[in-house]
C-alpha positions in Angstrom: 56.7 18.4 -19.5 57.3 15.5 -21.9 55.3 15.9 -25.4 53.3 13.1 -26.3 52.4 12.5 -29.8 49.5 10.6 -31.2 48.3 9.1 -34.1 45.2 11.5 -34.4 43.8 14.4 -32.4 40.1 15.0 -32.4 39.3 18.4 -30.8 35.7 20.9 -31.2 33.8 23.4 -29.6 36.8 26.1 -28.9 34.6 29.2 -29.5 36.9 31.6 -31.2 35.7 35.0 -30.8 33.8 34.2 -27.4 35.0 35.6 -24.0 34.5 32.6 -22.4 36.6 30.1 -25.2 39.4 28.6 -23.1 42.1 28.8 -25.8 45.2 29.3 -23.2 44.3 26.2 -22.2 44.4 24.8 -25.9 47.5 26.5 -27.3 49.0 24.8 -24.4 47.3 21.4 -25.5 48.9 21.8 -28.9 52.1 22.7 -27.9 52.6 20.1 -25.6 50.5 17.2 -27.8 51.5 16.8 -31.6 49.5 13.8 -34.0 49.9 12.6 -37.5 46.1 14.3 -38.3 44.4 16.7 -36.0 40.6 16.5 -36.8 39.0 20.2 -36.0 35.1 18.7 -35.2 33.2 22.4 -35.9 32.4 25.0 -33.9 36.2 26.3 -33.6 35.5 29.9 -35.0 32.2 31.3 -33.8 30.6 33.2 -36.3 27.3 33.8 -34.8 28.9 36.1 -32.3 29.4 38.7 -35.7 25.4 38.6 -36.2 25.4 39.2 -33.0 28.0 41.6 -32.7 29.6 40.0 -29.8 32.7 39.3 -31.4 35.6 39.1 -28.3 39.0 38.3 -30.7 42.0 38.0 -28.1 45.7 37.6 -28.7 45.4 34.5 -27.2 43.1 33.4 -29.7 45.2 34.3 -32.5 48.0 31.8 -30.9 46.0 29.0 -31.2 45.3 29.3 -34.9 49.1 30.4 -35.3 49.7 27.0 -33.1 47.4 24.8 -35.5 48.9 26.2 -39.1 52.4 25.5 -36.9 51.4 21.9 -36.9 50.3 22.1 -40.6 53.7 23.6 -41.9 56.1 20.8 -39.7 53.9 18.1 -41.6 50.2 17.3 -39.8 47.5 16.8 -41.6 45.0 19.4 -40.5 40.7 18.6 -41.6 38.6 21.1 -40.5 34.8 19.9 -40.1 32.7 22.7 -40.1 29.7 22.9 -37.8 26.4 25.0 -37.1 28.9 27.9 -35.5 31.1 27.9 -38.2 28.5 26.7 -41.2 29.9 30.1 -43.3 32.2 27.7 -44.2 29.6 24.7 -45.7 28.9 26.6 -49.1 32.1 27.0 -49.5 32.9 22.8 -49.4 31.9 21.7 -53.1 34.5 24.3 -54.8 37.2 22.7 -52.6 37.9 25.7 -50.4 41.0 25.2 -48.0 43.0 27.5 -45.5 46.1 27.1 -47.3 47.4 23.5 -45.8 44.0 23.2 -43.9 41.8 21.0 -45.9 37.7 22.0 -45.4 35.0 19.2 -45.3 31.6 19.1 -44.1 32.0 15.5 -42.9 34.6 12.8 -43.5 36.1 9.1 -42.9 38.8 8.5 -40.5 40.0 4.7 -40.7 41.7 4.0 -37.5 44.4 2.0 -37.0 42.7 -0.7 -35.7 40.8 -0.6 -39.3 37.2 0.3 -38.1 35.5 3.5 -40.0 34.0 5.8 -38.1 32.5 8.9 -39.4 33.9 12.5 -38.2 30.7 14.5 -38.1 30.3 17.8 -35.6 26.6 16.3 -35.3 24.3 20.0 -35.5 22.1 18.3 -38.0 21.1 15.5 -35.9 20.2 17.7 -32.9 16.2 17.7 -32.8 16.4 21.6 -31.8 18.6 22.9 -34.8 16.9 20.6 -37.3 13.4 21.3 -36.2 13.5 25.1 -34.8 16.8 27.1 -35.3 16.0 29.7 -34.1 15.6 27.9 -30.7 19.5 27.3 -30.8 20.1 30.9 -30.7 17.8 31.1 -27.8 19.6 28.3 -25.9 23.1 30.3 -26.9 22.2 33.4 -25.2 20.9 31.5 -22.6 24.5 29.6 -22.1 25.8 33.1 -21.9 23.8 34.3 -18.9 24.6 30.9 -17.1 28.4 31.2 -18.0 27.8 34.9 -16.7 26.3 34.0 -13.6 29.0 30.6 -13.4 31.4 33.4 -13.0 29.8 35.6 -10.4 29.3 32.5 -8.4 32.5 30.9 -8.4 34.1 34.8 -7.2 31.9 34.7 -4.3 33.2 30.6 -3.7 37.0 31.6 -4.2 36.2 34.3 -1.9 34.5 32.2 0.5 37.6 29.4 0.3 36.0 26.9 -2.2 37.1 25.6 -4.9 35.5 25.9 -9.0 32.2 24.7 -9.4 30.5 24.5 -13.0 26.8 25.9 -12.6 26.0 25.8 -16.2 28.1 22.3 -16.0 25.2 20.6 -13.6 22.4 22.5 -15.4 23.5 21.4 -19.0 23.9 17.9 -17.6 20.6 17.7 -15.6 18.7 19.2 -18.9 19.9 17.2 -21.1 19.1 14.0 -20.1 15.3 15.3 -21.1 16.4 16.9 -24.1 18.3 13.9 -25.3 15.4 12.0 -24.2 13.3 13.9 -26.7 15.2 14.3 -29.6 17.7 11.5 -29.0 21.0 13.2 -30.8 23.6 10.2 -30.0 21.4 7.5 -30.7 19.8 9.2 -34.3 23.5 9.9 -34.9 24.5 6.0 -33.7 21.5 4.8 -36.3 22.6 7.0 -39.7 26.4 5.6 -39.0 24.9 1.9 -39.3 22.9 2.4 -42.3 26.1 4.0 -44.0 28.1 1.3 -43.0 30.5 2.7 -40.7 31.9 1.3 -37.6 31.5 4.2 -35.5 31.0 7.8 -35.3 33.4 10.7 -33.9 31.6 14.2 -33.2 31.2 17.2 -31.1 28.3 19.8 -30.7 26.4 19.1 -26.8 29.7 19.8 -25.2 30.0 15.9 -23.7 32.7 14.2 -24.0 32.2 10.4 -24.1 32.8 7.0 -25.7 30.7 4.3 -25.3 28.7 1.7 -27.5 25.0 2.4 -28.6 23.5 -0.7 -30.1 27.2 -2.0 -31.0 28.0 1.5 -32.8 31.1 2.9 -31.4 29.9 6.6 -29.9 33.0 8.9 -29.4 32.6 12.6 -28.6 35.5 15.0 -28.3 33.8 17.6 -25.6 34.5 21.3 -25.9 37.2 24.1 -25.0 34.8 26.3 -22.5 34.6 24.9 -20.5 35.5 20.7 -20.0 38.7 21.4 -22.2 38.7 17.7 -23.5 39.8 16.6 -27.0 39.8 12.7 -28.1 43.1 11.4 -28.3 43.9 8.2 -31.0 47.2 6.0 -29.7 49.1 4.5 -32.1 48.4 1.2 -30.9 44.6 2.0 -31.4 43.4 2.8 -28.1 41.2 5.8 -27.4 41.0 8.2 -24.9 39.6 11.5 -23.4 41.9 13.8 -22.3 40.8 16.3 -20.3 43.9 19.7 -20.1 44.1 21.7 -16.9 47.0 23.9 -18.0 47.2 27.3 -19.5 51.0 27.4 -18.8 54.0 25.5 -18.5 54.3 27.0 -14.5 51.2 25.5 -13.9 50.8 21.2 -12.9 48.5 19.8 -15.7 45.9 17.7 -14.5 45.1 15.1 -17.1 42.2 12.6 -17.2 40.5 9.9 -18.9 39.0 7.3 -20.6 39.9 5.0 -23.1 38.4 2.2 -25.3 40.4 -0.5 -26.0 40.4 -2.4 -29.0 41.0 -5.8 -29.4 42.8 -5.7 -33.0 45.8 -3.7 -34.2 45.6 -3.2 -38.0 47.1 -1.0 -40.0 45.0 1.7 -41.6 44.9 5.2 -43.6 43.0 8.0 -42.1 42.3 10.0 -45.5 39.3 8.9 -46.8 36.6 11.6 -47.8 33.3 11.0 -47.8 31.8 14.7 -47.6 30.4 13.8 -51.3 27.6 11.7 -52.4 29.7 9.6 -54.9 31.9 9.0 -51.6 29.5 7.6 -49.4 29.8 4.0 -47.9 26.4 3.1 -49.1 23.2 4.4 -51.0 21.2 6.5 -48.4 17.9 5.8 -48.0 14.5 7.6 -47.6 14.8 7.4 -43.4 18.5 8.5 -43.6 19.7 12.1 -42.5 20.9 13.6 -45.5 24.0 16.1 -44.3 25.1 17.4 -47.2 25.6 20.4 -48.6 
């Protein structure tokens, strides 16, 4: 298979430390796809499964962060935004804490190279339910778990029966969140604090949809997850944006790639290493309505 290479790589959601993170799948992503930044959007290492002492570490999970410090060492720039699975890491983001060539923010600017700013944010703080009850995302994990548990099950007795996969906790996720978006309206809050700071557009993660589209002329890109959807947001160099959706967890397997792509009207050249995780960094003054997601 021919390796591709991009300008920047925008991938969250992998789960580390989960039985059900796909990270086959993604070590064969990043062997095969190599960028000039790869943006890690939160929610890579899973650090609520320790409280929980649920911790499932594979080998295969160690090859994906042996894969990602690979790309470091040959030259990529590697930012790691934390999120609410990782958020160990948040306190440790004003004393400049890095993974060796792994820089650490809590949110940051990428300038793309058609020159608009969008804001790289995993997004937690602008769900209703972990802003307003956190202890109702805990709820919702362990009930991901059962339906991932019973997705299993299911699709045995479907293999068995001649079908092919089906995502249960797919259809359900997508059939409750229209109400839960509906109530606590994560892209568009999200879409309204990019405007007031001034940026072009906003890349996250965190509901485990990928997407791009416009919401009230902000540009709304979200990378998807590695358990299941195994999409990351791709950045040509000619500034064109797509999801890519990765099928393969081997080179003897076909990979199945799809997507979408937003394309841009402009080509201008731009730098990618702005950070804006600090107050004296931001784009404007926030107001009294903003979301304030620092640290």
């Amino acid at each position: 298979m021919i390796a591709k290479t991009y300008r920047s790589i925008f991938i969250s959601d992998v789960h580390l430390g989960t039985k059900d993170s796909q990270a086959d799948r993604l070590n064969n992503f990043l062997k095969h796809n190599s960028c000039d930044t790869l943006y890690l959007v939160g929610d890579i290492i899973d650090a609520w499964r320790i409280q929980q002492n649920k911790w499932r570490w594979k080998q295969s999970h160690t090859n994906v962060v042996r894969r990602v410090l690979g790309h470091a060492k040959r030259g990529t720039r590697v930012v790691y935004v934390a999120g609410n699975h990782d958020e160990f890491l948040r306190p440790m983001i004003p004393y400049g804490f890095s993974f060796g060539l792994v820089e650490i923010h809590n949110q940051i600017e990428h300038i793309g190279a058609d020159g608009r700013h969008y804001l790289v944010i995993h997004g937690d703080l602008f769900d209703g339910i972990t802003r307003l009850a956190p202890w109702l995302s805990f709820l919702g994990d362990k009930a991901y778990d059962f339906v991932l548990m019973l997705n299993g099950k299911f699709n045995w007795i479907r293999h068995k029966l001649g079908f092919g996969y089906w995502s249960l906790s797919k259809y359900l996720k997508h059939r409750v969140k229209k109400a839960v978006d509906f109530m606590f309206k994560f892209e568009h809050n999200l879409a309204d604090y990019c405007k007031k700071r001034g940026f072009d557009g906003v890349i996250c993660g965190h509901i485990h949809h990928a997407e791009i589209k416009l919401i009230d002329g902000m540009i709304y890109m979200n990378d998807g997850d590695w358990v299941e959807s195994c999409t990351a947001l791709v950045e040509h160099w000619d500034g064109r944006w797509e999801i890519v959706t990765w099928t393969r967890e081997n080179d003897n397997v076909d990979t199945d790639n799809t997507g979408s792509s937003l394309k841009r009207l402009k080509r201008r050249a731009g730098t990618n290493r702005v950070d804006v995780s600090g107050s004296d960094n931001l784009r404007t003054n926030p107001t009294k309505h903003d979301i304030l997601v620092e640290v």
